[in-house]
N, C-alpha and C positions, 0 to 999 in steps of 0.2 A: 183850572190851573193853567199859567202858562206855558205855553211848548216849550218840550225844550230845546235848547241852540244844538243846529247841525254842528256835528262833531267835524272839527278845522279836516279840509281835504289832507292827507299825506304830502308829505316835501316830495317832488319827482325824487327817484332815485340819479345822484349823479353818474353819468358817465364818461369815459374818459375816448374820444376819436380813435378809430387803429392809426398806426402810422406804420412808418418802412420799416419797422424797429421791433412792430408788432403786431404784423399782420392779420390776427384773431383776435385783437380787441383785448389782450391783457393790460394793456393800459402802462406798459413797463416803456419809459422812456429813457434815453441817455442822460446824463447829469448835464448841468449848462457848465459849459467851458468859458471859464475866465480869460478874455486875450490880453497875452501880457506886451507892453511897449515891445516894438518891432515884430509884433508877429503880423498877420497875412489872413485875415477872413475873408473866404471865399464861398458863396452861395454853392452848394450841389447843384449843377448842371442838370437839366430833362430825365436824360440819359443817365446820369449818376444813380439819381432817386430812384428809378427804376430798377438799374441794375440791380440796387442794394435792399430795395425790395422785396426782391425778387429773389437774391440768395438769401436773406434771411427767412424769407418763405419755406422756401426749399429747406432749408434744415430744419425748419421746426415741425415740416408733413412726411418729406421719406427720413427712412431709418437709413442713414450714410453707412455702408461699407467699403471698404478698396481692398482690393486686391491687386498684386502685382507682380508681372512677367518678364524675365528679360529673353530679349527674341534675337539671334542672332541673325543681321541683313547682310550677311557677306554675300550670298546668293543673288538678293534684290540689287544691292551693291554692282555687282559685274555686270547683270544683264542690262542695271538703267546706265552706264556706261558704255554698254554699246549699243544700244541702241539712242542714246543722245543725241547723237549729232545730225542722222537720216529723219529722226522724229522732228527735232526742231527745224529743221530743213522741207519738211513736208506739212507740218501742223502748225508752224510760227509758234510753237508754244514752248516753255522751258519744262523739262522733264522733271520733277521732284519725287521723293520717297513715297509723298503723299496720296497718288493717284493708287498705287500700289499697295499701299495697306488699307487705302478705303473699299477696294476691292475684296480684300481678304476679312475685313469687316462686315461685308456685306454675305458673303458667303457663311460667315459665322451668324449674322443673325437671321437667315436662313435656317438654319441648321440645329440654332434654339432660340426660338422665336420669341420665346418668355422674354427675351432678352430686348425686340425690339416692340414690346407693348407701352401703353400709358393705362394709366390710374383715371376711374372716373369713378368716385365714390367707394361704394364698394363690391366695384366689377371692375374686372380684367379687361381691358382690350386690345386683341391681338392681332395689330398691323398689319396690312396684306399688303401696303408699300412700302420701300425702304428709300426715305429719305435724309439725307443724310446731313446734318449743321455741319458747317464748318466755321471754326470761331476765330474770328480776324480781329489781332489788336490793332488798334488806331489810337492819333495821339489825343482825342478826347472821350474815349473807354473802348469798350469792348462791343461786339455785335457778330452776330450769329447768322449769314445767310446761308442757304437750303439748297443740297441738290438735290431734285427731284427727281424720283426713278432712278436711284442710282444702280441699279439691280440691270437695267435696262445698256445701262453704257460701259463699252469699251475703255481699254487704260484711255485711248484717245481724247475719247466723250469725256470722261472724268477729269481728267487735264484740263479738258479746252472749260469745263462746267465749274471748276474749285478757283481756276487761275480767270474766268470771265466776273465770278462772283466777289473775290477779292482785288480785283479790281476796280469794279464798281462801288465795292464798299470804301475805299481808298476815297473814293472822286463823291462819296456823298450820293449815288445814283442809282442806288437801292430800291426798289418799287418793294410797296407793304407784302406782295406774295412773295420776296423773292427770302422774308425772312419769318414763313409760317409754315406751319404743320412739316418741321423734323420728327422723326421716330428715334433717332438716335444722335449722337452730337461727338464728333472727335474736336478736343482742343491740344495744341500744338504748342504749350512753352517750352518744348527744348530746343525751339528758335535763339530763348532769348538764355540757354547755357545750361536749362534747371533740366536737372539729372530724374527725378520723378516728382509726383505731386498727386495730390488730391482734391480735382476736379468737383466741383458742384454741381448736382444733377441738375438739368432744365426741367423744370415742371411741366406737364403733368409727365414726361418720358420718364422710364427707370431703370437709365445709367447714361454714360457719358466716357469716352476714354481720352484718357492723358498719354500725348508722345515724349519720352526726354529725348535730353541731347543723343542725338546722331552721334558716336564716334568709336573709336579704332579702339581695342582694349586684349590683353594678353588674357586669353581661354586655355585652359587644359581640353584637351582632345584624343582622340585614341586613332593611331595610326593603323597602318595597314595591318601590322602584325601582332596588333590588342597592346599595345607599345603606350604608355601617355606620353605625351608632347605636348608642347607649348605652340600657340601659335596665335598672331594678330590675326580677331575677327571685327567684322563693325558690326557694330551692337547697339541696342536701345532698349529701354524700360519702358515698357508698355503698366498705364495706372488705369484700371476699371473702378469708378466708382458707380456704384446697386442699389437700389433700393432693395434692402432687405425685408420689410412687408410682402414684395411681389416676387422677388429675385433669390431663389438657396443660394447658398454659397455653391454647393456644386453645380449646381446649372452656371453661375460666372467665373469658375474659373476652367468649366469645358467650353465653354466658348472662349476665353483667353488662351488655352492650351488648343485649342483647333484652329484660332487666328496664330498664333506662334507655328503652328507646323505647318500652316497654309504658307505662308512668307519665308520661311527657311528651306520650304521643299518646290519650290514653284519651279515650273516647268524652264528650261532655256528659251522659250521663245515667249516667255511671260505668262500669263493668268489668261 
């Protein structure tokens, strides 16, 4: 009898590339946009694709929570006002809020360490540096350089290290280390007026805090004699977003509530 005919091989299974959209390989892409007369097609930039990447990454691997404080810096307020003037006179540097609460952030992730770990499968690891992103917008996206050991420096150091780094980021003069292995990341849109927000965590870290707007607002307060009053304090919204996988909710918001009473209770001669 004749043999009989090999059975036809199987069709490969098809598969679909990940892209920035879908970083696992689910194959889910955005629908094609029609450009209509007078619109503006623009390639995503390096940087763009990345970025976008990158936050979609990020929400589809930690479980995003925020939580959020408001901290009153009337305190921080008076002492970086006087010491402004001798500071920038001795350090060439401009004094900002920001030296100031990364300090007190730094002592907070001290204090719960959960808070300044990363993810690597499925183990914890628990930082023994605290380096700190700081996210600088620029007019062709976003980018995150590092200070390193921030644990290690004075309000000075942290000045001259936040305002050297953005700086540089400014002028394009970035070296690859000077924007790798953060443990932790503060971003600042209350530059640009926004009163709170929720931050997206940097991978593999888990969490990140949002500053809002800096400013002046009418608090109820208890006087001398258990009396309520009114009174202008400056104020800001402090946003932690957690990975909830790694991060209880009460481990983030005692370390919110102990960066809040670090910055409201600081010494008169600073941290």
């Amino acid at each position: 009898a004749a043999p009989e005919a090999a059975a036809p091989a199987a069709a490969p299974r098809a598969t679909v590339a990940p892209s920035m959209y879908a970083p696992g390989g689910f194959g889910f892409e955005p629908p094609h946009v029609t450009a209509w007369p007078g619109d503006v097609v623009e390639p995503m930039s390096r940087i763009r694709k990345l970025t976008a990447g990158h936050m979609v990454y990020s929400k589809q691997t930690s479980a995003h929570v925020t939580s959020f404080f408001e901290v009153d810096l009337t305190k921080v307020a008076r002492i970086r006002a006087k010491l402004r003037p001798d500071f920038e006179k001795q350090y060439g540097e401009k004094l900002t809020f920001l030296p100031f609460i990364t300090q007190a952030v730094v002592q907070g992730l001290q204090k719960f360490p959960v808070v300044n770990a990363a993810v690597s499968g499925t183990d914890i690891v628990f930082r023994k540096q605290y380096n700190i992103g700081i996210a600088v917008a620029l007019d062709w996206g976003l980018i995150v350089p590092v200070v390193k050991r921030a644990d290690m420096l004075n309000l000075a150091g942290l000045t001259k290290g936040i305002n050297d780094l953005a700086t540089r980021a400014r002028a394009k003069k970035l070296k690859p280390e000077d924007v790798q292995d953060a443990t932790f990341t503060i971003t600042n849109p209350g530059v640009f007026g926004s009163v709170m927000g929720t931050p997206v965590i940097p991978q593999p870290t888990v969490a990140i805090l949002g500053l809002g707007a800096i400013e002046k607002r009418p608090k109820v307060m208890t006087g001398p004699d258990g009396e309520d009053t009114i009174a202008i304090r400056t104020c800001c919204y402090l946003s932690l977003s957690f990975d909830h996988r790694i991060v209880d909710g009460s481990d983030a918001d005692q370390f919110m509530a102990f960066v809040k009473k670090t910055l409201e209770t600081i010494p008169d001669g600073g941290f």
